[in-house]
C-alpha positions as CSV (number, residue, x, y, z in Angstrom):
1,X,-53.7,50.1,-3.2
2,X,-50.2,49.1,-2.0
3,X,-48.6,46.0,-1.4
4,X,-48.8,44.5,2.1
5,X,-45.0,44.6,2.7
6,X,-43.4,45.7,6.1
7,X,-41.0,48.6,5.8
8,X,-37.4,47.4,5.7
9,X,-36.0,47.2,9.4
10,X,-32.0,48.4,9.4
11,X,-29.5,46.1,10.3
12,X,-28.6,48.1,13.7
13,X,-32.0,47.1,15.0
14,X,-31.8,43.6,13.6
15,X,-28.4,43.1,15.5
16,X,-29.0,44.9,18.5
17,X,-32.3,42.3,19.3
18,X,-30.0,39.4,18.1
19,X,-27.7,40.5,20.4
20,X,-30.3,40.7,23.4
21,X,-31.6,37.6,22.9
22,X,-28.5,36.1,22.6
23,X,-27.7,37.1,26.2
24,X,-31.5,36.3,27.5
25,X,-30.4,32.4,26.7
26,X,-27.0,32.5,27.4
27,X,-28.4,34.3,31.3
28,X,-31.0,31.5,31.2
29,X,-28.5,28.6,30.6
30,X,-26.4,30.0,33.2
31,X,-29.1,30.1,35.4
32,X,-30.0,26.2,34.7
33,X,-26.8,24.9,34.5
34,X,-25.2,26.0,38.1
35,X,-29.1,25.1,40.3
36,X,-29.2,21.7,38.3
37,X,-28.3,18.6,40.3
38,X,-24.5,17.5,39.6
39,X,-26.1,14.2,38.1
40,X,-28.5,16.1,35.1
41,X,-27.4,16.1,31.4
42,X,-26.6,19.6,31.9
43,X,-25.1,21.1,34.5
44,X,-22.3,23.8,35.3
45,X,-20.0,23.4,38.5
46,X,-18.0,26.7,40.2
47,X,-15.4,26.1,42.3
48,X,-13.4,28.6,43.9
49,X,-9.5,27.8,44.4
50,X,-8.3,29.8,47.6
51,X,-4.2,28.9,47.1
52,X,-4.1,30.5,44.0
53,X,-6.8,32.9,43.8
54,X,-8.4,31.2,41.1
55,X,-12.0,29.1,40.1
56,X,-12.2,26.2,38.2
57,X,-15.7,25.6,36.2
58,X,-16.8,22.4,35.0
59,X,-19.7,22.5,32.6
60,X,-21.1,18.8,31.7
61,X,-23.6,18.4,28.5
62,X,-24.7,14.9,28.5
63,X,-21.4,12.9,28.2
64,X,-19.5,15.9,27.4
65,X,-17.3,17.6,30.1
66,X,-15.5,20.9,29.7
67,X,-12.9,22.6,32.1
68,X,-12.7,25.7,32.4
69,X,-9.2,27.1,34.9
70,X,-8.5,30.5,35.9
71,X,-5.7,31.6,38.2
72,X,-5.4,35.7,39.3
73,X,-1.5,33.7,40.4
74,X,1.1,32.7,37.5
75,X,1.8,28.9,37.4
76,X,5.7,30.0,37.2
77,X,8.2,32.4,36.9
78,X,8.0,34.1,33.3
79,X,10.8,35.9,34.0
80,X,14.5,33.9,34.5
81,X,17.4,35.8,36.1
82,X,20.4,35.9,34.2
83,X,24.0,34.2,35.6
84,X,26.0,37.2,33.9
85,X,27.0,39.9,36.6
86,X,25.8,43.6,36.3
């Protein structure tokens, strides 16, 4: 008579289903978070910014507000042209 262990399960597997349940909730919060009313303790706002090809996100979690920016456009110049002639 053995003992009523369960065989070992290797760390691949164990990863791979933390890894898919990881993105079931994240999907799921998502989901929540841009249909719930601006007003709820959770909510995620997407804007789209036309000038500068960008989309600004807002995600709000009770009295916390994060801000998310991104711009496909540089704000400025990284480049500067040199006053010495060629």
């Amino acid at each position: 008579m053995g003992l009523a262990l369960r065989p070992s399960v290797p760390l691949r597997t164990r990863l791979l289903r933390l890894v898919a349940a990881t993105l079931i909730v994240f999907t799921a919060m998502v989901g929540v978070g841009v249909t719930a009313p601006a007003d709820a303790p959770f909510s995620i706002a997407i804007r789209p910014v036309f000038v500068n090809l960008g989309v600004d996100i807002d995600i709000k979690v009770w009295t916390m507000h994060l801000h998310f920016a991104w711009s496909a456009l540089p704000a400025a110049s990284s480049t500067k042209r040199d006053n010495a002639t060629i």
